[in-house]
N, C-alpha and C positions, 0 to 999 in steps of 0.2 A: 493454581498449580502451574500453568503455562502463562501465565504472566497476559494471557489475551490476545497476543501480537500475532494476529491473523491476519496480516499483509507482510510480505517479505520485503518489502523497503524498511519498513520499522525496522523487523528482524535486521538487518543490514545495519542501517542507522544504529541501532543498540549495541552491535558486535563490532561495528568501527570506532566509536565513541569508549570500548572497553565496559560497557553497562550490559552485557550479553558474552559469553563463551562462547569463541568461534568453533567449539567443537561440537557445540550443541545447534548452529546455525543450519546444515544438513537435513540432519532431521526435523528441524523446524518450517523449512522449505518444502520439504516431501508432502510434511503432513499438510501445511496451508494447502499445497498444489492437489491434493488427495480432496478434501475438504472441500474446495470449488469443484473438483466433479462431484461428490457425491452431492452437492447443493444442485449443481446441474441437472442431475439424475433425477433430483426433488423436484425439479420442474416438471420435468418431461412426468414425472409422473400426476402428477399435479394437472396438467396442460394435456398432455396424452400427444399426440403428431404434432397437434398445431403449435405446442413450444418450438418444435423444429423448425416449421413454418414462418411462423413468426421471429424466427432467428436467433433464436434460445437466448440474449441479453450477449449476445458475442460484441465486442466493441470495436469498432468498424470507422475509419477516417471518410472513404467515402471519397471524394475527388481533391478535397485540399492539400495542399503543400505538405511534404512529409516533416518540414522546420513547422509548419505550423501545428498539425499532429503532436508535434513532440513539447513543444511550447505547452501545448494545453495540459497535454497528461505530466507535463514536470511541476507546472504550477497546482495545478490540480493537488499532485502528492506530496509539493513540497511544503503546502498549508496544512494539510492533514499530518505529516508525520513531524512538523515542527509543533503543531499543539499538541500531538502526543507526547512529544517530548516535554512540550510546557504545564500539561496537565499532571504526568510524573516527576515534575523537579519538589526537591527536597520543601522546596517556598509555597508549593500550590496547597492549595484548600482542599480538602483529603474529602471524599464523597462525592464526587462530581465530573469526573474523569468519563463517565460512560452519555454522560449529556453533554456535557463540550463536545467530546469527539464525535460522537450522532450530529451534533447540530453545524459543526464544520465540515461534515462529510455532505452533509445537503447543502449547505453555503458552496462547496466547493463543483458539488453535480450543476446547479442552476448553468454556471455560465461556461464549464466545460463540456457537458453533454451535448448541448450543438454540433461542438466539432469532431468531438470524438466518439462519446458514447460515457462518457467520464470512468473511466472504469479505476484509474487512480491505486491499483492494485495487482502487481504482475501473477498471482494467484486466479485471482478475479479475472483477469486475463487470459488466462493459458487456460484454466479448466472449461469453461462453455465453449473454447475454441474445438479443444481434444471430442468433448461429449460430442458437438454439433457436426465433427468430422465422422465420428463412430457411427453416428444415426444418418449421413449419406447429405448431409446439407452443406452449404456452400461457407468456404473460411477461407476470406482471405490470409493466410498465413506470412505472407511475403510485408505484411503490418505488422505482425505480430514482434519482430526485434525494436521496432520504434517505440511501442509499449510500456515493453520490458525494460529496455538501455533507459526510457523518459521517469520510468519508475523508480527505477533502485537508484538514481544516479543522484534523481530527486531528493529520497530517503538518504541516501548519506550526504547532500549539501546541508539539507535542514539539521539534520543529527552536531553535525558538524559546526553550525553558523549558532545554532542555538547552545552548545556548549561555550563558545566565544565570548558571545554577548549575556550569558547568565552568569559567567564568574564575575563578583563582586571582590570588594578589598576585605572582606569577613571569610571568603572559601580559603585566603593566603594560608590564613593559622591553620584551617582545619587540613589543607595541604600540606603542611610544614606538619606538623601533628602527626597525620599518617604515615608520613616519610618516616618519622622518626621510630614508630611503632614497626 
């Protein structure tokens, strides 16, 4: 029904790319950004105080460089939302799309979580922030634009670099073809 894209860099990536209705992008956002609180919620309930305690999964730089912060979570997202795109292209191998992207998404944590917390997700970002403020625990918030800018900014390079380099000399016709319809 919702096509899946439960991070709003994809959302992005798809709606700049023309593969998504920028009119429906709003409400796509709400609902991701809706959707990490109530996953947050699911902790706290899950966990009971000591989710708060322990920090509820908020993603957090910590003392590094904010280039470098941002470096992480752009590569981070820019691998994830470019295999999305490469697991939906018309060429890919149909059934396989929810294990690629699982398995890029941990390829992608291993060596970004160090620095940031890999959240790679401005959804995923913003709701444990929101929850962990509600429940009286500490958010650095004054991180939270480096995130988001590292995220979506990511999601539309990829979207973007990946439409570039997947048109072939066989999309010309099927381009010329639609034009003409």
């Amino acid at each position: 029904i919702s096509g899946n894209h439960i991070n709003p860099a994809v959302t992005l990536g798809l709606a700049v790319t023309g593969k998504f209705p920028w009119r429906q992008v709003p409400g796509y956002l709400l609902a991701q950004v809706l959707g990490a609180i109530v996953g947050s919620f699911a902790i706290v309930g899950v966990l009971g105080p000591r989710a708060s305690e322990v920090g509820l999964g908020v993603a957090s730089y910590g003392d590094i460089p904010i280039y470098q912060a941002f470096i992480a979570e752009f590569v981070g997202t820019f691998i994830l939302v470019f295999t999305v795109f490469g697991v939906i292209h018309r060429k890919a191998a149909p059934g396989f799309a929810g294990v690629v992207i699982g398995l890029v998404v941990f390829a992608a944590i291993i060596p970004v979580a160090p620095a940031t917390g890999a959240s790679i997700n401005p959804a995923r970002t913003t709701g444990p922030m929101l929850v962990q403020q509600l429940l009286g625990g500490q958010v650095h918030w004054e991180q939270w634009p480096v995130y988001v800018l590292a995220e979506l900014s990511a999601g539309v390079v990829a979207a973007l670099l990946f439409g570039l380099i997947s048109k072939t000399a066989a999309d010309k016709p099927a381009l010329t073809e639609a034009k003409a319809n």
